[in-house]
C-alpha positions in Angstrom: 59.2 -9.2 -119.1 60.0 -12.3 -117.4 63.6 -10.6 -116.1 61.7 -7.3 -114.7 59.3 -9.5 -112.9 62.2 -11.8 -111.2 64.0 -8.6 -110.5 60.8 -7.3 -108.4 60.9 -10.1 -106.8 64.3 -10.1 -105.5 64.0 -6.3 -104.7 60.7 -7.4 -102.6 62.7 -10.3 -101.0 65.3 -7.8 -99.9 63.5 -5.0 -98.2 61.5 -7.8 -96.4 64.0 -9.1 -95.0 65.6 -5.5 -94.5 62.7 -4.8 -92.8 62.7 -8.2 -90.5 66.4 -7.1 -89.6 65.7 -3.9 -88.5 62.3 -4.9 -86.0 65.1 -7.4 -84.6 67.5 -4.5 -83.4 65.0 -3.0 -82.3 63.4 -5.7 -80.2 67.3 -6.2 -79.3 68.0 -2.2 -78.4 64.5 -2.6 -76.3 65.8 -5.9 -73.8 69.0 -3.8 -73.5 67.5 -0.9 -72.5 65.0 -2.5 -69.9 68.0 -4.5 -68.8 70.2 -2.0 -68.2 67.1 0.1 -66.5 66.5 -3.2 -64.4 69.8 -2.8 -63.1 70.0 0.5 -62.1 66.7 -0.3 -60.3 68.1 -3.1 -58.1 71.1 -1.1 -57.4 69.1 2.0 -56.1 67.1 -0.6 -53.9 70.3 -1.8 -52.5 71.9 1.6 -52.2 68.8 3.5 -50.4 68.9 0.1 -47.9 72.9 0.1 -47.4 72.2 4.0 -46.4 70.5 2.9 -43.9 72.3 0.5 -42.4 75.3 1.7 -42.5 73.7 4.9 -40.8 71.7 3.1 -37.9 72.3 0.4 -36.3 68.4 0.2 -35.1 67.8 0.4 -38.9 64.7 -2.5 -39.7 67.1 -3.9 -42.0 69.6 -5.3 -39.1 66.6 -7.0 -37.7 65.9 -9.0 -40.7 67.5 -12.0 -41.7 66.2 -14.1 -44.3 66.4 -15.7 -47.7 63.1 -16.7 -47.8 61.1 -13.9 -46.7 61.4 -10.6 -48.7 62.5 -7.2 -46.4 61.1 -5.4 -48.9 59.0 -5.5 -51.8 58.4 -2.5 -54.7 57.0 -2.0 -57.8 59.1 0.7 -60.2 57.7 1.8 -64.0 59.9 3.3 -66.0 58.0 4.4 -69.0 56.2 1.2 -70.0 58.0 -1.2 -68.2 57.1 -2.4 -65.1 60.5 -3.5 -62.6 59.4 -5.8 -59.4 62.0 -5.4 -56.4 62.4 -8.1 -53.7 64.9 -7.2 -51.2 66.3 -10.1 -48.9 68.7 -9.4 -46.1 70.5 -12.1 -44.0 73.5 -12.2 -41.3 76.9 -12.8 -42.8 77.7 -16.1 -39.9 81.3 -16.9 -39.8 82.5 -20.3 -37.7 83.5 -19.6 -35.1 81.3 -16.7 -34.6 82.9 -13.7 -34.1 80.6 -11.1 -35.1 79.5 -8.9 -32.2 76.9 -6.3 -31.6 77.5 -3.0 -33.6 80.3 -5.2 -36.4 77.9 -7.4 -37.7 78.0 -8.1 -41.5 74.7 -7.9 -43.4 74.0 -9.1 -47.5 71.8 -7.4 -48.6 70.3 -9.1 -52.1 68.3 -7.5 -54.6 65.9 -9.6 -57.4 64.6 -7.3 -59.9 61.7 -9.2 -62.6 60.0 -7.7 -65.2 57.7 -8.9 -68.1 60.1 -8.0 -71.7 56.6 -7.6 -73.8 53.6 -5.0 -74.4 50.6 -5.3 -72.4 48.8 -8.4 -74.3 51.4 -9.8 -75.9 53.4 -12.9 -74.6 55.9 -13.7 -77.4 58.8 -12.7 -75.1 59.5 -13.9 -71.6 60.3 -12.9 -67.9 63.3 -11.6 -67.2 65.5 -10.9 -63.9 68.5 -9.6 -62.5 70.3 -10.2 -59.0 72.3 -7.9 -56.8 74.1 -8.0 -53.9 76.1 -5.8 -51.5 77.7 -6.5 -47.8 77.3 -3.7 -45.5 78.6 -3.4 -42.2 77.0 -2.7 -39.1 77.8 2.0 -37.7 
């Protein structure tokens, strides 16, 4: 009796932590997913704004130029995850300056943020992803 009882145990022992291995993929497979959909995010951000600019040179973007304040700010869900993109746009300044109107450089830098955790829950944390892209003046 004593064996059939110990081996219960050990059988309970192993789907638990069976089942504690497989919510941790999960929660795993879920950051990379929102990760890699934070990404793509940025990247569209940057891409739609580099169109632009590279198209116009009276696009809004050539008349920003800080780090500080945002050039643009969005919200994007992709199913339950909310994405927050900040755009900041600055002038490229070489010394000596030799940048004229129409070949100006612009960086163009994307911050993506998003809260990796259900509506209530705050077991996991922020999370963020940067990108950048230089785009030239038409």
């Amino acid at each position: 009796m004593a064996e059939v009882l110990l081996a219960l145990a050990l059988l309970v022992v192993a789907v638990l932590a069976l089942l504690g291995l497989s919510l941790q993929t999960m929660k795993t497979n879920q950051k990379i997913n929102d990760t890699t959909a934070g990404q793509l995010v940025g990247e569209q951000a940057l891409e739609r704004i580099a169109y632009q600019a590279e198209s116009s040179g009276t696009a809004a973007v050539w008349s920003s130029n800080s780090l500080i304040t945002p050039y643009s700010m969005d919200q994007v869900t992709q199913g339950d995850t909310v994405f927050n993109v900040t755009v900041y746009a600055v002038d490229v300044v070489d010394s000596p300056p030799t940048f004229t109107a129409g070949h100006r450089l612009k960086q163009i830098e994307s911050t993506v943020i998003w809260q990796n955790a259900p509506t209530g829950k705050v077991s996991q944390g922020r999370m963020n992803i940067h990108a950048m892209r230089l785009v030239h003046e038409p």
